[in-house]
N, C-alpha and C positions, 0 to 999 in steps of 0.2 A: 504494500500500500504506500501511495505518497501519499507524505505527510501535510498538515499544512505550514510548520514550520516545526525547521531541528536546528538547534542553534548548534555551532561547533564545539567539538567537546571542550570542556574548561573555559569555553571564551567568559568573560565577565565583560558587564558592562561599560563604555567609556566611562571614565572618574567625568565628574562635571566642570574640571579645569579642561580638559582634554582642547587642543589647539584649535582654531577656529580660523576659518579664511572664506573669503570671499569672492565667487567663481560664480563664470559664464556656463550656461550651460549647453551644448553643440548639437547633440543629439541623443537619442536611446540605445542601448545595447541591447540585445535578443529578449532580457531578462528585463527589461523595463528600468534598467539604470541609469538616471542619468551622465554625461559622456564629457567635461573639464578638460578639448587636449590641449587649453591652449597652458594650462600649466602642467609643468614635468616634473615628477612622470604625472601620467597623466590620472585624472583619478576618477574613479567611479561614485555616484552618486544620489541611495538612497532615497525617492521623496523628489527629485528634478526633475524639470521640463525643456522640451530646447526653444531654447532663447528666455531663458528666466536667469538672473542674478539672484544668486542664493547664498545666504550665509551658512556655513557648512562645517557641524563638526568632524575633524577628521577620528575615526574610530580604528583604521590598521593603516601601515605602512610598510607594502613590499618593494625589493630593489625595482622592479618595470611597473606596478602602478601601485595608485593608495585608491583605499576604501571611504567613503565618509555619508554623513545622514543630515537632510538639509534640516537644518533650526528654524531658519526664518527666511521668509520669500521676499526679496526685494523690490522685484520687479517680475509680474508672475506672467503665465503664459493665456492666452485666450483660452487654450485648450483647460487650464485646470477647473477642476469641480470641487465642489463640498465633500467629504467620504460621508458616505451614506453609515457607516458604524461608530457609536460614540468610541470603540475600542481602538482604532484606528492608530492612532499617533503611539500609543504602547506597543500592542499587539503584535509582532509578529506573519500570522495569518496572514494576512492580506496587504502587498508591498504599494499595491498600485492603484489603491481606492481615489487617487486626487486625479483620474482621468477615465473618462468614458468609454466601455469598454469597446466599441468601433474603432475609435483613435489609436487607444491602445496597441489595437491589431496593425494597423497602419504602418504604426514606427515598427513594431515588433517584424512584419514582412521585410522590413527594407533594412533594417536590421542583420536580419537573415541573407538576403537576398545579396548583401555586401560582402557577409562571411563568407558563405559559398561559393562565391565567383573571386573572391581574394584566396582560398582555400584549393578552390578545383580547375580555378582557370577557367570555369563553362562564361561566356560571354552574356549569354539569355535566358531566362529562365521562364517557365511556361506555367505561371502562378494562376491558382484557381481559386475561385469565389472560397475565405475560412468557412468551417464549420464552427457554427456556434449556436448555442444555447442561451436561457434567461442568465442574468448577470445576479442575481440572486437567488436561494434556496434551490441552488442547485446540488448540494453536496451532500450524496448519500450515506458515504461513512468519513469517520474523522476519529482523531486520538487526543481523548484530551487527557492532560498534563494533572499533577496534584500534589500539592504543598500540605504538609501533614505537619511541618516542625511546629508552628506554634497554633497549637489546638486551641485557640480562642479565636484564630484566625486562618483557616482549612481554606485553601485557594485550591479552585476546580476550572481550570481554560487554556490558554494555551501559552507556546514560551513566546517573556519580552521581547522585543528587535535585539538583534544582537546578543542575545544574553539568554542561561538557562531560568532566570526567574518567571516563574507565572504570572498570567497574567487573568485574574477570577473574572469569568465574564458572568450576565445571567441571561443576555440573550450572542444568536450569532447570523447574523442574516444572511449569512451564505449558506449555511444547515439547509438541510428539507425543512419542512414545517414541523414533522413529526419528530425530527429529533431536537429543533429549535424549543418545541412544548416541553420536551423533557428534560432542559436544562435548568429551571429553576427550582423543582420536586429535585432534583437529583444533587443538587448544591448541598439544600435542608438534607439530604437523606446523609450523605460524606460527614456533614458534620457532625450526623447523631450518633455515627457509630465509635465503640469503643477502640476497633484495630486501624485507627486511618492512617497509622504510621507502616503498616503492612499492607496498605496500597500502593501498586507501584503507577500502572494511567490504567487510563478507561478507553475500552474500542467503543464505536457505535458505531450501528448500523441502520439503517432502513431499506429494509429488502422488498421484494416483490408483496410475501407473504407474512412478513412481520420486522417487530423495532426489535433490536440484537441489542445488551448489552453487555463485554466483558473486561469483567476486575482483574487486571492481574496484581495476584499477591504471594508476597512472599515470604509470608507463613503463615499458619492456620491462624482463620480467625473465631474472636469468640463464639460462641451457640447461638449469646442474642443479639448479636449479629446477622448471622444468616438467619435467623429468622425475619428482620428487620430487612433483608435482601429476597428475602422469598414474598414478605409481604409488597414490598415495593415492586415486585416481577407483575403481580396480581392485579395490586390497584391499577397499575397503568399497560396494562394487557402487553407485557414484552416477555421477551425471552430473557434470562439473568444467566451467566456463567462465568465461574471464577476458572482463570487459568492458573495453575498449581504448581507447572514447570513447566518449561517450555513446548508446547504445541501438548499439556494434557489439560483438561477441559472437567469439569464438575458441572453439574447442572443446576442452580438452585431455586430456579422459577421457571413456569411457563414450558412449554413444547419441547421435544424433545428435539423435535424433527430441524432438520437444517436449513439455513436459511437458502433463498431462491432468488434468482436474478434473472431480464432476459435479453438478451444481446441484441432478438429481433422478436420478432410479434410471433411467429411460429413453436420457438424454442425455451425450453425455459431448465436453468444450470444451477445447479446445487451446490453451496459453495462453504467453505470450513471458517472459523472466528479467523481466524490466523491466513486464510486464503487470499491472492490478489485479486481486488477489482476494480475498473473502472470508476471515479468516485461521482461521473457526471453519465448518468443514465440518456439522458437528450443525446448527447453528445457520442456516446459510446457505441447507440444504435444510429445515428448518423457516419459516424467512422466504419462500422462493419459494414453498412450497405454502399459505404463508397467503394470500401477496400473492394468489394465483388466485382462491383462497376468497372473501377479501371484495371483488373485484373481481367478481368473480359472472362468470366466462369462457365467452360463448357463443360456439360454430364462426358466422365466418364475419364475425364485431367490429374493426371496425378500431380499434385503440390505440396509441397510443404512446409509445414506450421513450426517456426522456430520461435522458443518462446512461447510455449502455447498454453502456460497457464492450465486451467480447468477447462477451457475450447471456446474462448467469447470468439475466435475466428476460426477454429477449425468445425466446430458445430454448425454453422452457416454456413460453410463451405462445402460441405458435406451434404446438406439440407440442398444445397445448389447442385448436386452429382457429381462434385470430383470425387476423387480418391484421395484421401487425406493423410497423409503422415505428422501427426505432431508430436513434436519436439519438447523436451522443458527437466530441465535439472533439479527439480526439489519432486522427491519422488511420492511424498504425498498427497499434491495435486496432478502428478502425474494418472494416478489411481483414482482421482474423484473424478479424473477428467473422463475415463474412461467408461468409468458411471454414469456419469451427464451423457454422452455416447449413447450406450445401452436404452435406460430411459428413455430417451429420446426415439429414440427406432433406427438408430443413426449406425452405418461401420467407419469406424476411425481408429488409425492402428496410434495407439499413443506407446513413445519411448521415453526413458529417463535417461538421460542423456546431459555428463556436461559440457556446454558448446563453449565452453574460454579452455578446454583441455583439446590442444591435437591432435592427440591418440583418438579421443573419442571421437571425433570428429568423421576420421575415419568410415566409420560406423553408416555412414548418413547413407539413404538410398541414393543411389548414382543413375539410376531411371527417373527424372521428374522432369516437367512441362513448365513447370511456375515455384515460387517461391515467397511467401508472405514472410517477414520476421517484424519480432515486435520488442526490443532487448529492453535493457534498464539504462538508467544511465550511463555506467560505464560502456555501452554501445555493442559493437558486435566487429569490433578488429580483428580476431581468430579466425571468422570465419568467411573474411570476404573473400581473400585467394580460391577456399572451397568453392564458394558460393559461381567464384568466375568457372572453374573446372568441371563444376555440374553443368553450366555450358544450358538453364533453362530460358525458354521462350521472354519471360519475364519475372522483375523483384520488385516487388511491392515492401516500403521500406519504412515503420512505422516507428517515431521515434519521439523520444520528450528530452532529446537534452542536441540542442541544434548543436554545439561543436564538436560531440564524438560522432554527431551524422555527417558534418563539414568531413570529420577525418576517412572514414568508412568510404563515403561517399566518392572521395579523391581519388582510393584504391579502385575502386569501380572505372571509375571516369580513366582513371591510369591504363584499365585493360581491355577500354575499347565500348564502356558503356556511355550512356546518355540517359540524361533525366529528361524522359516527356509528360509528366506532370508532376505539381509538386501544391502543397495549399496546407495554410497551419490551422488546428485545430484550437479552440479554444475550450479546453479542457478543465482549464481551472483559473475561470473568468477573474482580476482585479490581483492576479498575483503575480511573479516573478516567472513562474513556470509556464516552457513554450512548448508546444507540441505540432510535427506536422508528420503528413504523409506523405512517401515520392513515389513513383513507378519510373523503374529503370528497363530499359529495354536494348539489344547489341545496336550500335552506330553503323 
């Protein structure tokens, strides 16, 4: 799951003396940063607009750039707005609430669009209408954070900018509704109980078929306690589970059965506390039905699904008649995935497979037609030499962190490929996080 923010380990917050300078600001970076080159090195910029004068604390300083978070607007940009969250200026969460989230997309393309032709040399790029969704209460599941040391004062929200301190919210307007309502019972509920120093966060979900919540703790807590967690499962009709070790699960309210998600309107995937998914449902079945689209899905294609999670693309693709192979390293969504498969009335050969090992790699079927992958941030460099020597029809190339796709991407274009479309997603509308889609095809 992405998060909605992780601050770096250890970082602490700037001291309030922390040096302060006053900067032009030039343009956006991929991640909604404002862009200072006329001073060096050049720095990154927190909370900036281009063409706003901002006073600017600096908060890191590396030898090629510095970091910093604007204090105060000088001269502001037409483009800025109000942030619609009073959390806003603490928070974390959400980087990029002082601009609308079309503009946003705007800089964020041309952004991109600079990286990758400064990165691959490609001259043009064949950019398509984003996918986007509502700019609020879009967010099915989330992690929130919890301050236990001073039990008079039990913080339940997420970490400060820059820093591991909490930050208590009681509402989050980027939440669904239904887990936005179960933020203030759930504040009152942390504080009553006796073990809050044996919480470690809280998952939440909002599934198809019901609200998930899971405690991770670590170590048993009181009796009346869970009582007080099974009652609260009840009153407000969710599902309650403490996780005890890592990926083991208790049940202490509510259904036993697991939670449900659907990629497309056909399908519908069964998915673990601990399982990835897409946190923007709009958006998620817009991505699957594009990914078929430009992948051009004929009955009876062999493809394959790297990265393939529990099947939010090999399900659908399979649902369409290829022949699916998916792919994916953590072998316990390997086996749900298989499940969702089954259920579904669907064949899909799923492997566990880890694709950053080139022995395993090996492995992959050397017959296929097409190729979806979907990696994580660290990207998918292992496997693009592979990816050229399967020698398929086309790569469909789905990614959330543009510069390990700039790097992947170069390799391709190195060995004779072309991007004939390409369009970003907007996944996780007001934040620093970019996501697009490409399809590559041989030149």
């Amino acid at each position: 799951m992405v998060q909605i923010y992780k601050a770096p380990k250890g970082k602490k917050p700037s001291p309030i003396g922390a040096p302060k300078l006053t900067l032009s600001i030039d343009d956006l970076e991929h991640g909604g940063l404002g862009v200072c080159r006329s001073h060096q090195p050049v720095v990154f910029v927190e909370g900036g607009l281009p063409g706003e004068q901002l006073e600017v604390r600096i908060t890191d300083k590396k030898p090629r750039y510095w970091q910093g978070l604007a204090v105060k607007v000088l001269t502001p940009s037409a483009e800025r707005i109000e942030p619609f969250c009073p959390h806003s200026r603490e928070c974390g969460g959400c980087q990029n609430q002082h601009i609308g989230q079309t503009e946003l997309l705007v800089h964020k393309q041309q952004a991109v669009d600079q990286l990758l032709k400064r990165q691959t040399g490609i001259k043009t790029l064949n950019w398509q209408a984003p996918l986007l969704g509502p700019a609020q209460g879009y967010r099915r599941k989330a992690r929130l954070a919890i301050d236990a040391q001073n039990k008079a004062d039990v913080k339940v929200g997420f970490r400060a900018k820059g820093s591991d301190q909490v930050v208590s919210i009681k509402q989050c307007a980027i939440l669904s509704e239904p887990l936005q309502a179960i933020l203030p019972p759930l504040l009152s509920l942390i504080k009553l109980l006796k073990g809050t120093k044996q919480l470690g966060h809280i998952s939440v979900l909002d599934a198809d078929d019901q609200v998930q919540l899971c405690l991770r703790v670590t170590r048993a807590l009181p009796g009346e306690d869970l009582v007080r967690l099974s009652q609260f499962a009840e009153d407000n009709s969710l599902r309650l589970l403490l996780e005890t070790a890592p990926n083991r699960f208790e049940l202490v309210g509510g259904t036993s059965q697991d939670a449900h998600y659907s990629p497309s309107a056909e399908l519908s995937l069964a998915i673990g506390p601990n399982d990835f998914i897409q946190v923007n449902n709009v958006v998620n079945q817009a991505m699957v039905s594009q990914a078929l689209t430009w992948l051009q899905v004929k009955p009876g294609e062999q493809i394959l699904d790297l990265f393939c999670g529990v099947g939010n693309f090999s399900l659908p693709l399979a649902h369409a008649g290829a022949q699916v192979t998916g792919v994916e390293g953590i072998e316990a969504m390997v086996k749900r995935a298989a499940i969702n498969a089954s259920e579904n009335g669907l064949q899909v050969d799923f492997q566990c497979l880890d694709l950053s090992d080139t022995a395993a790699l090996a492995k992959l079927p050397s017959q296929i037609d097409k190729v979806l992958l979907d990696p994580a941030r660290a990207g998918a460099q292992a496997l693009m030499s592979v990816l050229h020597k399967l020698n398929p029809k086309g790569i469909l190339y789905v990614s959330c962190n543009p510069a390990t796709f700039a790097r992947d991407a170069a390799v391709l274009i190195d060995k004779g490929w072309q991007v004939d479309k390409i369009g970003l997603m907007d996944m996780f509308p007001n934040t620093a996080h970019t996501e697009l889609m490409a399809h590559f095809s041989k030149a």
